[in-house]
C-alpha positions in Angstrom: -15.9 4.8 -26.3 -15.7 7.9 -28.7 -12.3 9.6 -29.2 -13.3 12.5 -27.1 -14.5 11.0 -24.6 -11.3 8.2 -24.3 -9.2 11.6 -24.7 -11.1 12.8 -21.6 -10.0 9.5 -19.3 -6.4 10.0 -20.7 -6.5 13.7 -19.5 -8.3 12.6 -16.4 -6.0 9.7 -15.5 -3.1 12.1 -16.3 -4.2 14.2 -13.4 -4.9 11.4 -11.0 -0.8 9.7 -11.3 0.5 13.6 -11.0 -1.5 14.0 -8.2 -0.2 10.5 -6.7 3.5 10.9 -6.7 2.8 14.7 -6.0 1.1 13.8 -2.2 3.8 11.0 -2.1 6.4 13.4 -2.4 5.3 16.3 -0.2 1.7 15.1 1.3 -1.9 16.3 0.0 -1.5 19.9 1.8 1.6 20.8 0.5 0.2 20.1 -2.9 -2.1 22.7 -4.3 -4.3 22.2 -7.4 -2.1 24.4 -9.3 1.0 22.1 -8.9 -1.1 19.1 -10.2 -2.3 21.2 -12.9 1.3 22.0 -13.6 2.6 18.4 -13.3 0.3 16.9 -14.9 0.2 19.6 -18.2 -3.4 20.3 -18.5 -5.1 23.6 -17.8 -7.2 24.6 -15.0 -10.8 24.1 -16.8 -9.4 19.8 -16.9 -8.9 19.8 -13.7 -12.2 21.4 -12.2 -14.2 19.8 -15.3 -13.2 16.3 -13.6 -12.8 17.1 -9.8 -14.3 19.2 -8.0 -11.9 19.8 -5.2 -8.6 18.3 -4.2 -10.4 16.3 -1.9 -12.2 14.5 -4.8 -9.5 14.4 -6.3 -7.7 12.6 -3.3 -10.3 10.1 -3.5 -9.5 9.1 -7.0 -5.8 8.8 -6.3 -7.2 6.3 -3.5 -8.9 4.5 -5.4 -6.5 4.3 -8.2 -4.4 2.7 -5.5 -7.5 0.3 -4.3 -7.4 -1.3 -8.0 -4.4 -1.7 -8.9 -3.9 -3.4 -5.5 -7.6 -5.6 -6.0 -5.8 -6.0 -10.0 -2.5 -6.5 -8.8 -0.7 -4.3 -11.1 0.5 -1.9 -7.7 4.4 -1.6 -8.2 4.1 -4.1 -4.9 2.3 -7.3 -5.3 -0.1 -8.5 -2.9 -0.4 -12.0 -4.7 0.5 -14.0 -1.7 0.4 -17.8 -1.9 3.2 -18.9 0.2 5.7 -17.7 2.6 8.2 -16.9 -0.4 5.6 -14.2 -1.4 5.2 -12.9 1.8 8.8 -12.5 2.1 8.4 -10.6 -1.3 5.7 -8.7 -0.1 7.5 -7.3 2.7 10.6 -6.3 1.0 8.7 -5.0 -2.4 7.7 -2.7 0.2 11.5 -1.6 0.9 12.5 -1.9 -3.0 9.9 0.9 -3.4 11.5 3.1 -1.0 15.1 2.5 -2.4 13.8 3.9 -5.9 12.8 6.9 -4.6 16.5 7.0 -2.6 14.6 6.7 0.4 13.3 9.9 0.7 9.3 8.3 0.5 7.5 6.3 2.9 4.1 4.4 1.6 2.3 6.5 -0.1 -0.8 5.3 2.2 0.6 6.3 5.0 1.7 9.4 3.8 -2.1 10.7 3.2 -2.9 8.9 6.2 -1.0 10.8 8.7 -2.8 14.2 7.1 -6.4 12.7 7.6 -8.5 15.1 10.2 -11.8 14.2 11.9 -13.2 16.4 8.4 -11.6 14.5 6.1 -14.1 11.2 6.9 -14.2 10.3 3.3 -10.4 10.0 2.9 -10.3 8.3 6.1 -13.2 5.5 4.7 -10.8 5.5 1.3 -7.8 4.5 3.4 -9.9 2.3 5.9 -11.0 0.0 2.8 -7.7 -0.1 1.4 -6.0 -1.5 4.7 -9.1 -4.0 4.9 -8.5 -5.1 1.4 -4.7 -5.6 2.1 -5.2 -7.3 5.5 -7.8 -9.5 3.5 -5.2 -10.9 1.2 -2.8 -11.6 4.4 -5.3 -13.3 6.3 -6.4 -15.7 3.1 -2.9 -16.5 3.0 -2.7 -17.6 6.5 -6.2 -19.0 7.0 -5.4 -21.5 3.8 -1.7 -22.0 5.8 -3.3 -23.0 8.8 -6.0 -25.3 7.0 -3.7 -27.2 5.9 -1.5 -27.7 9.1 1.1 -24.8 8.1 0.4 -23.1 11.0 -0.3 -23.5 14.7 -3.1 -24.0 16.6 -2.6 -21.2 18.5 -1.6 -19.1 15.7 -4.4 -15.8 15.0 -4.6 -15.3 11.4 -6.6 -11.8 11.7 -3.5 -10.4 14.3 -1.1 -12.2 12.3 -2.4 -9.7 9.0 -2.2 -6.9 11.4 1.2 -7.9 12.4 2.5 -7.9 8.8 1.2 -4.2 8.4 2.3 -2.9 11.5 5.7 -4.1 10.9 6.0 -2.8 6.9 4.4 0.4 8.1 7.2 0.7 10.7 9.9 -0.5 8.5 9.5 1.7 5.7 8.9 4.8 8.4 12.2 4.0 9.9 13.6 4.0 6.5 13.0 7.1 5.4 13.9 9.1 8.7 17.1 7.4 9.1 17.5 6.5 5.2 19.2 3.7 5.8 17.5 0.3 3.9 19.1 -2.1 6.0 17.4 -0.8 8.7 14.1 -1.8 7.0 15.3 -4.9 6.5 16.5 -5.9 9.6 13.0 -4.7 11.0 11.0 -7.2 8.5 13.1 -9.9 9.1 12.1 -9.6 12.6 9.1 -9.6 11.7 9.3 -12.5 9.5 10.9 -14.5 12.4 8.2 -13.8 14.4 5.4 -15.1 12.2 7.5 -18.4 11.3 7.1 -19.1 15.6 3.3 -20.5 14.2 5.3 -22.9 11.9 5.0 -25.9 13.4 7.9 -28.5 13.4 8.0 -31.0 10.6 7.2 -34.5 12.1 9.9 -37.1 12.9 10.3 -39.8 10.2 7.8 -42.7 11.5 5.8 -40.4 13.8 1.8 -41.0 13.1 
């Protein structure tokens, strides 16, 4: 890679993490190019020299997200190998929200919720991500329940969905009532929930 052209990725990279807290602030329509140009101190010719609209440039922030969730390098880690990381998981989540005071909710969700029947790429963007993240819940609870962690009865693919209904919901509540402990509460509902597919240990000398 030549100067320049690592120069250009800087300036372009630049562009993408102003534009990510910007529509995790305020949301993608409140945010004009202008502000991102401002934020992110280049000039207008950057911006339209790597993006060609906002919307393309919405799918970069996207995924930006999508690696550094597949990398795990996201400020919330989506390693999950046992039920201590899960636990983690769900309050990284919540940690998130407490540096921001609690004024954010995910950052997903937030350009989610602003997703029309136009915006079909965003929409595929997000869809991927969620799949992504529900894949590495599922692995967790499909190796769980291989190895006799779990139930019978227990549904690894609603058990993912469960986990992101519930840390979407928590961290929603969180930021219209900013109050953390109302998060918490919520995901350790949560968590008691998903423990009901623990089955009991065994009684000393049962076979």
């Amino acid at each position: 890679m030549t100067r320049r052209t690592a120069r250009g990725a800087k300036t372009r990279q630049r562009i993408i993490y102003a534009a990510a807290d910007l529509f995790h602030r305020q949301g993608c329509r409140a945010t004009s190019p202008d502000a991102i140009i401002e934020a992110s101190g280049t000039g207008k010719g950057q911006f339209y020299h790597y993006f060609k609209n906002k919307t393309d440039l919405v799918h970069a922030v996207l995924q930006t997200h999508l690696a550094a969730i597949t990398t795990n390098t996201a400020p919330v880690n989506y390693a999950i190998d046992s039920w201590a990381d899960l636990e983690r998981w769900f309050f990284d989540h919540l940690a998130q929200q407490e540096k921001y005071s609690l004024t954010r909710g995910c950052p997903l969700a937030t350009i989610g919720n602003e997703v029309t029947e136009t915006d079909e790429l965003i929409r595929l963007d997000l869809s991927h991500i969620f799949e992504t993240v529900r894949g590495r819940l599922m692995a967790f609870f499909i190796r769980e329940k291989a190895q006799g962690g779990l139930t019978a009865d227990a549904n690894e693919q609603a058990m993912a969905d469960f986990c992101i209904g519930v840390v979407q919901g928590a961290m929603f509540q969180v930021k219209i009532k900013r109050d953390i402990q109302v998060g918490e509460a919520i995901v350790q509902e949560g968590l008691a929930h998903l423990r009901q597919y623990v089955p009991p240990p065994a009684k000393d000398g049962a076979i």
